[in-house]
C-alpha positions as CSV (number, residue, x, y, z in Angstrom):
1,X,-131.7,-177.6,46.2
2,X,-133.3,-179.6,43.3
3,X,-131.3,-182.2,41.4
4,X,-132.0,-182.8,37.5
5,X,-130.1,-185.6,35.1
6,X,-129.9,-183.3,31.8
7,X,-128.9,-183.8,28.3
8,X,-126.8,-181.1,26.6
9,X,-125.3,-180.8,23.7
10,X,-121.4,-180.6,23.2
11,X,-121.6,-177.0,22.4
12,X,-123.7,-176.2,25.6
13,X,-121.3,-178.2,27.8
14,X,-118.5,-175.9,26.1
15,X,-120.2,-172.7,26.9
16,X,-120.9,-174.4,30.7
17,X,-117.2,-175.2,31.4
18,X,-116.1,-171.3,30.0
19,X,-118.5,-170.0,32.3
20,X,-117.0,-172.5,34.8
21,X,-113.2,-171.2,34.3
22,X,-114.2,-167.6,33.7
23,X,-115.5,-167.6,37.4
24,X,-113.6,-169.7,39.0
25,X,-116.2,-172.0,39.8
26,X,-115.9,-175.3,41.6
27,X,-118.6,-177.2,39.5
28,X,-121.0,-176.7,36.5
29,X,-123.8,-176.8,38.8
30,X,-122.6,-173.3,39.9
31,X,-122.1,-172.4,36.5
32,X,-125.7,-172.9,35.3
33,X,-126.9,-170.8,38.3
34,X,-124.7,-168.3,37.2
35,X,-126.0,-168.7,33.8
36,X,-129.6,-168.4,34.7
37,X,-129.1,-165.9,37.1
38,X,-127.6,-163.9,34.2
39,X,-130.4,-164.5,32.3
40,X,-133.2,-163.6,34.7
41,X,-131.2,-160.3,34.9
42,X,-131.1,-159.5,30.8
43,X,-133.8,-161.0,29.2
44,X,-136.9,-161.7,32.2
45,X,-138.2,-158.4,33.5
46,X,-135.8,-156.9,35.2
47,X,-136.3,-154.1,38.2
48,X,-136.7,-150.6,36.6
49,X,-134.0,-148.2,37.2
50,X,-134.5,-145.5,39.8
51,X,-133.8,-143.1,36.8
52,X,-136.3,-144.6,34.8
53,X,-139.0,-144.8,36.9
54,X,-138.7,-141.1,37.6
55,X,-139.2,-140.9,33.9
56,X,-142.1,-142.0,33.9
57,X,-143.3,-140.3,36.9
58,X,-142.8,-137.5,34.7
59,X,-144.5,-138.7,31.8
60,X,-147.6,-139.2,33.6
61,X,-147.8,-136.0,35.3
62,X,-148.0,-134.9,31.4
63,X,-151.5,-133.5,29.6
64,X,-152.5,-135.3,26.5
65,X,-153.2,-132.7,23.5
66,X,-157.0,-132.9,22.7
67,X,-158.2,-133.6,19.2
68,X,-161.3,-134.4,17.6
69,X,-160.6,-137.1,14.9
70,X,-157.8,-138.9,13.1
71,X,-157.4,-135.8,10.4
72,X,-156.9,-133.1,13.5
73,X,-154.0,-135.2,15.3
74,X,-152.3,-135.9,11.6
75,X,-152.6,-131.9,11.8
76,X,-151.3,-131.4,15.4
77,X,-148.3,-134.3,14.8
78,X,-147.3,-133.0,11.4
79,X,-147.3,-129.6,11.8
């Protein structure tokens, strides 16, 4: 486990000791895990859905529509 000294702002510590109570935690250390586990999850690439990945299975098992220039595929895509 890795210690750190940090400096947060009063806001930050507010949003720390919700996450706190909302879980039931027994310190804000387990609340910032919490937090950045959270985070991992929403924003960092998360693990594609079984769903999606059969998707895109799918997708790729597609043809592509030949063209010969620019002017053809405006044809194909408007047409």
């Amino acid at each position: 486990m890795v210690q750190a000294i940090i400096n947060i702002s009063e806001k930050a510590n507010r949003v720390i000791n919700i996450v706190k109570a909302k879980y039931g935690l027994k310190d804000k250390s387990e609340a910032i895990n919490i937090m950045a586990e959270e985070y991992q999850e929403s924003v960092m690439e998360p693990e594609l859905r079984p769903e999606y990945i059969k998707k895109l299975e799918k997708i790729q098992k597609q043809k592509g529509v030949p063209f010969k220039n620019m002017a053809e595929l405006r044809k194909i895509i408007e047409g």
